[in-house]
N, C-alpha and C positions, 0 to 999 in steps of 0.2 A: 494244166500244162505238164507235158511228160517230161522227163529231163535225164540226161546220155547218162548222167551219174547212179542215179538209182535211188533218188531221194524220196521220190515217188513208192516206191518197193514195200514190201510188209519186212520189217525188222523183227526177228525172233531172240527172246534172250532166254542164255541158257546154261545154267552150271556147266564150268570145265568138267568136273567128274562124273555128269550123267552122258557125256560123249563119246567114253573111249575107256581104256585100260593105259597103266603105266607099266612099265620094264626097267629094270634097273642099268647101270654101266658096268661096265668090267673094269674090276682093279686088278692088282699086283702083276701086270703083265708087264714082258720086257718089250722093249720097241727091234724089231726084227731090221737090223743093218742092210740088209741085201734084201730088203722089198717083196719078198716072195709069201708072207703072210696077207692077213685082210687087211682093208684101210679100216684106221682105228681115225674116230673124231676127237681128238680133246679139245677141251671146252674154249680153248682160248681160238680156235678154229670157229667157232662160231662167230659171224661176221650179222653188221649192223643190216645190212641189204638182203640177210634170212638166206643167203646161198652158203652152200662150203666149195673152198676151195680145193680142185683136185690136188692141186701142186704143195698145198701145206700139209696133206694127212700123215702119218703116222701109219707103221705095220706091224703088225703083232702076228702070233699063230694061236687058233683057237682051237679051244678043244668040243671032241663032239656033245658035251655037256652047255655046252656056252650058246649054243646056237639059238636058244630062246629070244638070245638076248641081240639078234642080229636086227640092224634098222631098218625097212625096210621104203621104198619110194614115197612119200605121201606121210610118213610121221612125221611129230611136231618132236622135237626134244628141247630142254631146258637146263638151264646152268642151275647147278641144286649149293653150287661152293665159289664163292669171288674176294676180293679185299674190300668190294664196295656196295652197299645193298643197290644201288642201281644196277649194279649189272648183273645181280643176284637174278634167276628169273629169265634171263636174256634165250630169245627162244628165235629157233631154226627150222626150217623147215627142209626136207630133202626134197628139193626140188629138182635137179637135176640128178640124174642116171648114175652114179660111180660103183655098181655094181655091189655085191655083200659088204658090208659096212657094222660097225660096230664102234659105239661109246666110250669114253673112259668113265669111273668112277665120280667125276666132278659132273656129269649130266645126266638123267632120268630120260628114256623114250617115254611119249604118250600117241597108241595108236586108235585111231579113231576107229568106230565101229561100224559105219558109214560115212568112207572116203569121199564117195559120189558130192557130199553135201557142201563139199567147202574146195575152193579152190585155193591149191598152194601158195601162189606169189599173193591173194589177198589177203591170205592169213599173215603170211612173213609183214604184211603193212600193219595190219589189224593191232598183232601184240606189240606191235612198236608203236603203236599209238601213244600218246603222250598221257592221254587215262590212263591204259591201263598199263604202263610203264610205274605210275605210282602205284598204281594198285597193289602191282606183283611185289613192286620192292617194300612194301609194309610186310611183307610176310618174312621179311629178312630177318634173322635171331645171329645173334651173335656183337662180338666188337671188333680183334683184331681181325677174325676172320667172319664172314657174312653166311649164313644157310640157308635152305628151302626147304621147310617143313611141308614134302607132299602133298600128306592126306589135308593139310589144312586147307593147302591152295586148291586141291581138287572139290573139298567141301565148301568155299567161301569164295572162290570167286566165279562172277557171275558175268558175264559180255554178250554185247547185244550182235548181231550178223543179220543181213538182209538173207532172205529163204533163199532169194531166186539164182543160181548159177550165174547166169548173163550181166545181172547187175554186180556180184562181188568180180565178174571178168572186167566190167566197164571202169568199174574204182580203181581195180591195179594197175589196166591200162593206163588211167590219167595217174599214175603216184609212179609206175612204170617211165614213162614220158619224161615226168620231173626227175627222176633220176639218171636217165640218159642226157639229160643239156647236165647237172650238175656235174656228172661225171666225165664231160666231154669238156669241160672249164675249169674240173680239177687237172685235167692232162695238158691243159694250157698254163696253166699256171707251173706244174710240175716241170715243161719244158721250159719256160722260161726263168726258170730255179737254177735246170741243169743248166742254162747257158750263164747263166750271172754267174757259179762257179769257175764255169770253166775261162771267162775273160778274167776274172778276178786273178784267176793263178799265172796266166799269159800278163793281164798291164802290173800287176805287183812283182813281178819276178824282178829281183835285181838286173839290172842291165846295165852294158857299157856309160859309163858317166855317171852312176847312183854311186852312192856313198853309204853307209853304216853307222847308224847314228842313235845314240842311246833315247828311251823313250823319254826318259828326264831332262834331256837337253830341246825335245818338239817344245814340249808346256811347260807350264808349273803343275802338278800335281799335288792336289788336293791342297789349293790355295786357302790361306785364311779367308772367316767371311770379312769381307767391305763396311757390314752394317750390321747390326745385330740380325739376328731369326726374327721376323715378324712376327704379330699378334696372332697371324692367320693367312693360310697358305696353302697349297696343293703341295702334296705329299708323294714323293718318286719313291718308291718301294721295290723291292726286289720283285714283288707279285704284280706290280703296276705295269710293267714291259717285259712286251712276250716279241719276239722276231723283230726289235728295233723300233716297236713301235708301244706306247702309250697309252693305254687301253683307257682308263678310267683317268677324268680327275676333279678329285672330292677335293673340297678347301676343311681344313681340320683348323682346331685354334692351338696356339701353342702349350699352352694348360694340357691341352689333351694329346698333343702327340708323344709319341717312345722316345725315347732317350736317344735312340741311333739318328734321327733326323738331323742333323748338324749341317751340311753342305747347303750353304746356299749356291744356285744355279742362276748361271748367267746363258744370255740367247750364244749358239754355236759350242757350250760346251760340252765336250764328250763327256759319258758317264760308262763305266766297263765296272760289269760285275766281278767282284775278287774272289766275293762264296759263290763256289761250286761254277767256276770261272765257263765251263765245257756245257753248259747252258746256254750261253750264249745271247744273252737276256741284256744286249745293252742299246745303249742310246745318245742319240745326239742331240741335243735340245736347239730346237728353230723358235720358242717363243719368248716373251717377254712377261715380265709378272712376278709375281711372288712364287718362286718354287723351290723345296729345297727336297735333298738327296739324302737315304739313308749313308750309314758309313758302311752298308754294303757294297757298297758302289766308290770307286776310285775317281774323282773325277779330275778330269782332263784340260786344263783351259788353254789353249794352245798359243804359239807365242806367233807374231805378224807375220815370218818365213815360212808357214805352215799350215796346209788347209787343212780345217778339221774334218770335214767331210772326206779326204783324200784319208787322214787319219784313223778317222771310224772306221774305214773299210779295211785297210791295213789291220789292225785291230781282229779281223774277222778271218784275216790269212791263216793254211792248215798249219805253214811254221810256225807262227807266232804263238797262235793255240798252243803248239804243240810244247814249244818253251816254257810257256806259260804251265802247262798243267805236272811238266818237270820239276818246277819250284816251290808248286803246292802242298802243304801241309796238313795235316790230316786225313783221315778216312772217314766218316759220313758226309763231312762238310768241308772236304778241300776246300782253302783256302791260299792266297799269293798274298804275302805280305807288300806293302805301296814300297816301302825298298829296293824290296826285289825286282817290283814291277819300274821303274824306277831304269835302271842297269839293262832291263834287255834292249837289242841292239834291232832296230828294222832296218829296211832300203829305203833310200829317198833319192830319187832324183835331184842331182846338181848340174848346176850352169854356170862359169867363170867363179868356181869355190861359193858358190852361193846355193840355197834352195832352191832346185827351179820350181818357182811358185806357180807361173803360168801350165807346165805341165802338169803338177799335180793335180792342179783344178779341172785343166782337162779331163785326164782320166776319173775324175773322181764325177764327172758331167757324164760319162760316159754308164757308169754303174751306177749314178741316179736315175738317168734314163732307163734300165733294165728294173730298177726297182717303183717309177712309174708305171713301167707295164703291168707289171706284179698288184700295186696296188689298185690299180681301174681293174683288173679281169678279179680282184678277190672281192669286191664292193659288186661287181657280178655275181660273183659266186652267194654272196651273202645276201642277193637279193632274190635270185634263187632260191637257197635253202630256205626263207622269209616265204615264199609263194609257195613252196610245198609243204611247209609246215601249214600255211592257210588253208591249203587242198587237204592236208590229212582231219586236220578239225573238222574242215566241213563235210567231208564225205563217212568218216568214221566216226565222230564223236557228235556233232552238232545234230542230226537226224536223229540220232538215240535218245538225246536229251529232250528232241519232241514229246516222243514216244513215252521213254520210261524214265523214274522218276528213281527209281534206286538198282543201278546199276552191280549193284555191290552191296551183296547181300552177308547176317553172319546168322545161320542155322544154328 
């Protein structure tokens, strides 16, 4: 059976360095303000989707000595300097037209010696492969900062590609495909980002009948626990929640947890980061169970006048932030002392000198609902990127592994 992909195709493998020549980046240049030099690429411009962007480049003026070093449509280039050996290696390909172009220092061109043989958007998938994304990043030398020793990677690494043009056309096609639905449900999600901000600023804004009310007077913050720390437990860590939500949760015994672990959590209580507060990293607990809170985390248990859910989002207001990172002390790990945090003042809606509880809950119904939408179209997204990462194994690495048995070779 023939099949659209190319699995059927003759697979050739073949040293990076017996395809092509390398060219260096241009340093010590100044960035040209008024646009009128070349587009210069630096490395941070190198994007995961193997395009560059016209809008992000960079201009310099070259001189007639430099011109060797010009990229030209159809090169591969690579990041030779990063903070992190995965992205050490991170390779681009000029795919699209931007006319004379030129590198910085932090990337290396490699021009092939025959263009004809490889098709640009399958390569930009190829080295993104998840193979040989390890690969490349073994080559990485260094600690605080990451390198690409060239001649090695030209000498030792070795990747398989199908001969035939039309099959490496058919593969991008389909990893092409998958990237147009994902990037058409990241613009859905992004809009409905932009709208959850924008009502959040509109139903939070103080209004006729709110009142100013210290945060220490909503809850009790950072109540004693009720019972001791349990034997064993899930563990809320500063690294555990990323965008209000809960990522992992491991049970630890208490023998083994840090020292900061002290909060016990009850269901509906807020949890707001204090380190490095502009993160934004907090949460509201919906469950029941054993869990407790590092003392990174302020936690919030709010008193019967007061919805916490209306409070969590308050919490997330630019003012309040903005309060907030006034108060903060230090510089690598800004922190808000519970004091402090304690004293600042939000809006609250009141009805006959009381909380209007009814309303809160409202609005706070109302930015659950946006944050519903949010969570269905990302559990989209994430089944997406799940099916393309399935498509990249099967089309670029699982056919190889028929074939050849050591992809990666050390001469």
């Amino acid at each position: 059976m023939e099949y659209a992909d190319g699995h059927n195709e003759q697979w050739k493998t073949v040293k990076l360095g017996d395809l092509g020549n390398s060219f260096s980046g241009l340093s010590g240049k100044t960035i040209d303000d008024f646009g009128e030099g070349k587009p210069f690429i630096p490395y941070m411009n190198i994007f995961s989707n193997g395009r560059i962007d016209p809008n992000k480049l960079e201009y310099v003026r070259i001189a007639d000595n430099e011109h060797q070093n010009r990229v030209e449509q159809g090169d591969w280039f690579f990041t030779t300097s990063s903070e992190t050996p995965e992205e050490v290696g991170m390779t681009s390909v000029l795919v699209d037209d931007i006319g004379e172009a030129y590198l910085n220092s932090f990337c290396f061109g490699f021009r092939l010696y025959n263009k004809q043989e490889f098709d640009p958007e399958f390569v930009s998938y190829l080295f993104r492969s998840e193979e040989l994304r390890k690969k490349i990043s073994l080559f990485a030398q260094g600690s605080t900062r990451y390198n690409l020793p060239k001649q090695q990677m030209f000498d030792k690494l070795y990747f398989s590609y199908p001969e035939s043009l039309p099959a490496q056309r058919r593969i991008a096609a389909i990893l092409s495909s998958a990237d147009k639905v994902i990037a058409s449900t990241q613009k859905v999600i992004a809009k409905y980002k932009q709208m959850k901000q924008g009502m959040m600023e509109d139903l939070l804004k103080p209004k006729e009948g709110w009142k100013m009310v210290r945060l220490g007077e909503v809850g009790e913050i950072n109540p004693s626990n009720k019972e001791p720390i349990p034997n064993q437990f899930i563990y809320i860590d500063l690294e555990s929640v990323v965008a209000g939500k809960l990522l992992f949760e491991n049970y630890i015994l208490k023998g083994n947890a840090p020292s900061r672990a002290q909060r016990l959590v009850d269901k509906n209580d807020v949890l707001y980061q204090t380190v490095r507060p502009y993160q934004r990293n907090n949460y509201i607990h919906k469950k029941q169970g054993n869990y407790v809170a590092s003392t990174g985390y302020a936690l919030i248990r709010c008193y019967d006048d007061y919805e916490p859910d209306f409070i969590f989002y308050l919490l997330h207001a630019h003012n309040f932030e903005s309060v907030v990172l006034g108060l903060c002390t230090g510089t690598s790990y800004p922190a808000i002392a519970p004091n402090n945090l304690k004293r600042i003042e939000i809006a609250i809606p009141f009805k006959n000198d009381k909380p209007d509880l009814i309303k809160q809950r409202r609005i706070a119904a109302i930015l659950s609902g946006i944050d519903a939408k949010i969570a269905a179209e990302e559990k989209v997204l994430e089944k997406y990127e799940k099916v393309k990462k399935g498509l990249m194994e099967r089309l670029l690495e699982e056919n190889k592994k028929k074939q050849y048995t050591n992809l990666y070779a050390s001469n």
